[in-house]
C-alpha positions in Angstrom: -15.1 6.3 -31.7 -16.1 3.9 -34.1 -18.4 5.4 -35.9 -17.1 5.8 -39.8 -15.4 9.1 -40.6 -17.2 10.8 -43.7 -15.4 12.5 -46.7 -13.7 15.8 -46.1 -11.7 17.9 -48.3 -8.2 18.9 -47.8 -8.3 22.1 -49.2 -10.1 23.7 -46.5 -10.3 27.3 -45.4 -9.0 26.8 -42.0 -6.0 24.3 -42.8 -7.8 21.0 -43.4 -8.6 20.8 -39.8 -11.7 20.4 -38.1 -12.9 23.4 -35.5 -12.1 22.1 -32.0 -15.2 22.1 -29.2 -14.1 23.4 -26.3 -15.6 21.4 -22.9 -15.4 23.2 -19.8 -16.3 20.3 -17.0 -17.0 21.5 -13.7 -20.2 24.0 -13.8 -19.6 26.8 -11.9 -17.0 27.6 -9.0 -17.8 27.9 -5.4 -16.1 30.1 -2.8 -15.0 27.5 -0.6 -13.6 28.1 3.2 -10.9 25.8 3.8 -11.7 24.2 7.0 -8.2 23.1 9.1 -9.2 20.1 11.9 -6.4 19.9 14.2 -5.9 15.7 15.3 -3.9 15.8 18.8 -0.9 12.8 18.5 -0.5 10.7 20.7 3.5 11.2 22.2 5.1 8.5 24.5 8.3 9.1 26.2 10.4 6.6 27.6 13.8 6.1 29.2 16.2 5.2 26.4 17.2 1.2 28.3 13.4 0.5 28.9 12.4 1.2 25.3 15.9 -1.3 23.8 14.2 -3.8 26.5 10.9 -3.8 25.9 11.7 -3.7 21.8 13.8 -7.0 22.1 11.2 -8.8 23.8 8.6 -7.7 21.7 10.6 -8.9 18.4 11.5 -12.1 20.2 7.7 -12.5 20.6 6.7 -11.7 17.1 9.7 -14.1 15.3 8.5 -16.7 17.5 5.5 -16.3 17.1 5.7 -16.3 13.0 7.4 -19.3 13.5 4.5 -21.4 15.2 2.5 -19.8 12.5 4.6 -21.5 9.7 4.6 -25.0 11.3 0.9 -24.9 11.9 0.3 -23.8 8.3 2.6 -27.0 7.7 -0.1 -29.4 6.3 2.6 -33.1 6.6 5.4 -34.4 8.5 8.0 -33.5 6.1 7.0 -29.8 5.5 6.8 -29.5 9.6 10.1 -30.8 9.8 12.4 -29.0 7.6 10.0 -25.7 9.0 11.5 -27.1 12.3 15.2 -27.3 10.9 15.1 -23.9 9.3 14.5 -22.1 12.5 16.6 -24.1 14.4 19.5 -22.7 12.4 18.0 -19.4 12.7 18.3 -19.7 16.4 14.2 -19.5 16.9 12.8 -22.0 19.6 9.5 -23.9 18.2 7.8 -26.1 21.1 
């Protein structure tokens, strides 16, 4: 790449241009047997009320517990306190 380019002559045979090498990467091509591997899911059923119940509580768990987070990652007073005002307003209980 940056090597110099020596002198060529325009009026070529072939257009001025230089013959193209042609690269072929790879070597040569295997006949391959596509293997399929089947992965069982996992399925959970559950009555409709007992899912909406257990979802809210688990939310409720994880808001509150980001809030703790935040106020323990609060290094003074005043950062703890406005952390504490902030998620007052946002209705989340901080003990």
């Amino acid at each position: 790449f940056l090597q110099r380019r020596k002198y060529e002559r325009l009026n070529k045979l072939n257009g001025g241009r230089k013959p193209l090498r042609v690269v072929k990467l790879g070597g040569r091509q295997h006949k391959m047997a596509w293997k399929l591997k089947f992965v069982p899911k996992l399925k959970f059923r559950f009555i409709k009320s007992a899912v909406t119940v257990c979802a809210k509580s688990w939310l409720k768990r994880i808001r509150d517990g980001y809030g703790r987070m935040m106020v323990d990652l609060a290094h003074s007073e005043f950062n703890d306190r406005i952390i504490a005002d902030i998620y007052k307003s946002i209705g989340i209980n901080i003990q």
